[in-house]
C-alpha positions in Angstrom: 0.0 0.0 0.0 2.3 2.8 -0.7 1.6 6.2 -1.5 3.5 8.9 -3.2 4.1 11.7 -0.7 5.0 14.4 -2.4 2.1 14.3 -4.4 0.5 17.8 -4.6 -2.9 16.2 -5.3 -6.6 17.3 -6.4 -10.0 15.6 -6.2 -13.3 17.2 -7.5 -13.7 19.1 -10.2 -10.5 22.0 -9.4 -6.8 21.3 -8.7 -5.3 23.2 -6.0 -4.3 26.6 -6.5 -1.2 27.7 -6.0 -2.7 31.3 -4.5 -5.1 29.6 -3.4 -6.3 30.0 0.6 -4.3 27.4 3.2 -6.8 25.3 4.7 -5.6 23.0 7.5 -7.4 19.9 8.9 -6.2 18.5 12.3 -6.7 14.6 11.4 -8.0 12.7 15.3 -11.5 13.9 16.6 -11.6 16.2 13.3 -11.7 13.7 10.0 -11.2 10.8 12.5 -13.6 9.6 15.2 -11.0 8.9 17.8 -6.6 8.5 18.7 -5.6 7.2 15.6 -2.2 6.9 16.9 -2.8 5.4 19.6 -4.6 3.1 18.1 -1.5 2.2 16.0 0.4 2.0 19.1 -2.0 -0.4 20.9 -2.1 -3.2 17.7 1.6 -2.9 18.0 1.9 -3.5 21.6 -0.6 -6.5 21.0 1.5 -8.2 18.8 3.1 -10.3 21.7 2.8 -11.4 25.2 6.7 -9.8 25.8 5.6 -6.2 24.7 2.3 -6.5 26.3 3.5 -7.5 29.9 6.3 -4.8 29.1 3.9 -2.3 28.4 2.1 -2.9 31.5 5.0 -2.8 33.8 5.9 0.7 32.2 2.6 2.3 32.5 2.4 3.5 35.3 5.8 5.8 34.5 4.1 6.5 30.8 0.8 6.8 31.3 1.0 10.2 33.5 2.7 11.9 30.9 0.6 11.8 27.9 -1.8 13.8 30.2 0.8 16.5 30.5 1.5 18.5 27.3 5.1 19.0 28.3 5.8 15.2 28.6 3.4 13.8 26.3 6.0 13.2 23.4 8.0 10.8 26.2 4.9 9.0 27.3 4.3 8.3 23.3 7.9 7.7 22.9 8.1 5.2 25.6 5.1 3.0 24.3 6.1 3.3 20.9 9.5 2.3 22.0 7.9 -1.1 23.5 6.0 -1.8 20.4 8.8 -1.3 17.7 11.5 -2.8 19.8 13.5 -5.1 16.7 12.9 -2.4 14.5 15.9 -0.4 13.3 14.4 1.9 10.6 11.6 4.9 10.0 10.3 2.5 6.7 9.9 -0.5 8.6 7.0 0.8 10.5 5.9 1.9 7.6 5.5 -1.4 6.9 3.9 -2.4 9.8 1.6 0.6 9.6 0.3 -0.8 5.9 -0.1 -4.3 7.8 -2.6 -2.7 10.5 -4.6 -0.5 7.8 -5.2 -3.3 5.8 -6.3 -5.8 8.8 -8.4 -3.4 10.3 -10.1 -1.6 6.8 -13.6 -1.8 7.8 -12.6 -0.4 11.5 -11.0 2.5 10.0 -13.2 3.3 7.4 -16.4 3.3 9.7 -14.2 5.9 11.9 -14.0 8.5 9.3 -16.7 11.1 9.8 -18.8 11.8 6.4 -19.1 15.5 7.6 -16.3 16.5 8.0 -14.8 14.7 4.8 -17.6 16.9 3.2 -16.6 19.8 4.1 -12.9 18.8 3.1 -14.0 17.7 -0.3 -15.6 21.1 -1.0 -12.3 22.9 0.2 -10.4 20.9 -2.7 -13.2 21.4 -5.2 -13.1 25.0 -4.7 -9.2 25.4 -5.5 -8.4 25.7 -1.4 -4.7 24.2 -1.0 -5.6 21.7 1.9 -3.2 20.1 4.2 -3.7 17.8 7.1 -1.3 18.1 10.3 -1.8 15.7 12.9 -0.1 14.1 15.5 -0.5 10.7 14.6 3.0 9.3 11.7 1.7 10.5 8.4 2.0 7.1 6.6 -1.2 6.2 8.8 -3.1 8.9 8.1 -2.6 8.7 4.4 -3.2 5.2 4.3 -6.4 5.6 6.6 -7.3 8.6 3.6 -6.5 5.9 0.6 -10.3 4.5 1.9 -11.8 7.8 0.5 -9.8 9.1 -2.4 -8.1 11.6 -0.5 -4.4 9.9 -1.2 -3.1 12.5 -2.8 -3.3 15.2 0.2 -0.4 16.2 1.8 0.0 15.1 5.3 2.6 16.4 7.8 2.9 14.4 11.4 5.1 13.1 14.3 8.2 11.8 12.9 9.7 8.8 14.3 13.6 7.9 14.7 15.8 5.2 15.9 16.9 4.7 19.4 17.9 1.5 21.7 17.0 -1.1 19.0 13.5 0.5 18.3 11.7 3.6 17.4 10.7 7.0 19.3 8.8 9.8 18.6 12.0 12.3 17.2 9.4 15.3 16.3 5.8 15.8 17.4 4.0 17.6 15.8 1.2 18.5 18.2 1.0 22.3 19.9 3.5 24.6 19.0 5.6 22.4 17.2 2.9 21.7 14.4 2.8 25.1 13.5 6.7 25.4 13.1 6.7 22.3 11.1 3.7 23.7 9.0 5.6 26.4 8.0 9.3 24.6 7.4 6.8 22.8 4.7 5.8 26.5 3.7 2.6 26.5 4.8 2.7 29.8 6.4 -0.1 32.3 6.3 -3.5 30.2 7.0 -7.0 31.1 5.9 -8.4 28.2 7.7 -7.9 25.9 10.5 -10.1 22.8 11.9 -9.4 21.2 15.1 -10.8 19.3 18.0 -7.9 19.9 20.6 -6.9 22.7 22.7 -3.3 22.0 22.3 -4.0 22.8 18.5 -4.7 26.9 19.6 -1.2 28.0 18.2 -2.7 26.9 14.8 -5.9 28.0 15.6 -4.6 31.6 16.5 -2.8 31.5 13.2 -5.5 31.1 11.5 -7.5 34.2 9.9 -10.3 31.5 10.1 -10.5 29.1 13.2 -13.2 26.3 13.5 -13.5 24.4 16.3 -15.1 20.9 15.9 -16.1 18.0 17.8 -14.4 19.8 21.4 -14.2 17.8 24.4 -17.3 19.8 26.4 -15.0 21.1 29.2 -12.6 22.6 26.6 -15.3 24.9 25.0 -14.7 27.7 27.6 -11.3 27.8 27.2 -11.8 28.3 23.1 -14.1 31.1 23.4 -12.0 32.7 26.0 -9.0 32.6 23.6 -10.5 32.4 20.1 -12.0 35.9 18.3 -15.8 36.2 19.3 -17.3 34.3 16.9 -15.3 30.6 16.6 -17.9 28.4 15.1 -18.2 25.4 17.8 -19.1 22.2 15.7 -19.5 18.6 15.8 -19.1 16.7 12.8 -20.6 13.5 14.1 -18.6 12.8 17.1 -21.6 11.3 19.1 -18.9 11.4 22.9 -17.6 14.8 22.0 -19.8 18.5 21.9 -20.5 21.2 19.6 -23.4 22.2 17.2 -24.3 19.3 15.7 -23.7 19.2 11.8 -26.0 17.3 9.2 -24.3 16.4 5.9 -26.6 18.3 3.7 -25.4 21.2 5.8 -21.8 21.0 5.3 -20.7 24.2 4.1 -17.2 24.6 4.7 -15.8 28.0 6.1 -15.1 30.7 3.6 -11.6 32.4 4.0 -11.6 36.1 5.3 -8.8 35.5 2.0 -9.8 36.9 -1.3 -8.5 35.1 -4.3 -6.5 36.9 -6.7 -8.3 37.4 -10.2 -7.8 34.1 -12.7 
């Protein structure tokens, strides 16, 4: 299952533009109904009784810091560590990745949420340069994408890196950092911005246009404190997560404040 990355990529009836407005998609709790990454991690822990008991015995040193956003790449790291153990480089989980994508298809595919892939389709179809930036490696998000004709999008995400005989998280690209690395891939003056995820409100400031969608419900007061009055607050299908709910036939997606230079 391999993809070409660098594709610049179009579906719909219009290519992307090369003026055209930057819209970013976050990719868990925004395309994806759920941790997509941590899914990953979990079918790779499973793989054997060695990494599983591991995995327990290290949990309760993990586990507490992927609840705190300064130590959450170790936590990651650490688990990702126990389930790539034997693995020596970045395109052998890539590998593996393809393995889990295509033993799980039907899983995966029923997690994708119709809206918001909606509204993404519209984005492309109306010339939009769209990017997704996620947290979760990229191969796994573009293979996840491969179930819906969305192959071709560029997808930056955590980068993963040798160490001790397995494989850590070398960059995450989550908070800050996913900004930075959206703009070392030149993506650098957003129109648009959809994300679930508080720790997403660098992009979300960025953007000339943020959209919240499918927020965890105690997070919503923090947005409007720190978003512009206005932040639509959505869910896209995301029946444990909150926001005004969104039908398909009501999937507009959100102009950019942008205007388009003259064809």
């Amino acid at each position: 299952m391999r993809r070409d990355k660098d594709s610049p990529g179009i579906t719909g009836k219009r290519p992307a533009l090369p003026y055209g407005p930057i819209v970013v998609f976050d990719f868990d709790h925004t395309l994806y109904d759920g941790d997509s990454g941590g899914h990953l991690v979990a079918w790779l822990l499973k793989r054997s009784w060695p990494r599983r008991i591991a995995a327990l015995v290290f949990a309760p040193l993990f586990a507490p810091m992927l609840a705190w956003l300064p130590t959450r790449r170790y936590g990651i790291s650490g688990f990702l560590w126990i389930g790539t153990v034997g693995l020596h480089r970045r395109r052998q989980l890539d590998a593996l990745i393809d393995r889990y994508v295509a033993s799980h298809a039907s899983q995966l595919r029923a997690r994708l949420l119709p809206v918001a892939l909606e509204v993404l389709h519209r984005h492309r179809k109306a010339g939009d340069r769209v990017v997704i930036a996620t947290g979760a490696p990229p191969e796994l998000a573009r293979a996840i994408l491969d179930f819906v004709a969305h192959e071709d999008l560029p997808v930056i995400g955590s980068l993963e890196a040798p160490f001790l005989g397995g494989l850590i998280t070398a960059q995450h690209c989550h908070h800050h950092n996913k900004l930075r690395m959206l703009w070392d891939f030149g993506y650098d003056r957003i129109a648009v911005a959809y994300s679930d995820s508080s720790a997403d409100l660098p992009l979300l400031k960025a953007a000339r246009q943020p959209v919240v969608v499918n927020p965890k419900a105690g997070s919503i007061a923090l947005f409007r404190r720190e978003l512009p009055a206005g932040t639509p607050i959505l869910n896209w299908g995301c029946a444990s997560r909150a926001g005004q709910v969104v039908q398909g036939d009501a999937a507009a997606p959100v102009r950019s404040r942008v205007s388009r230079p003259a064809a």
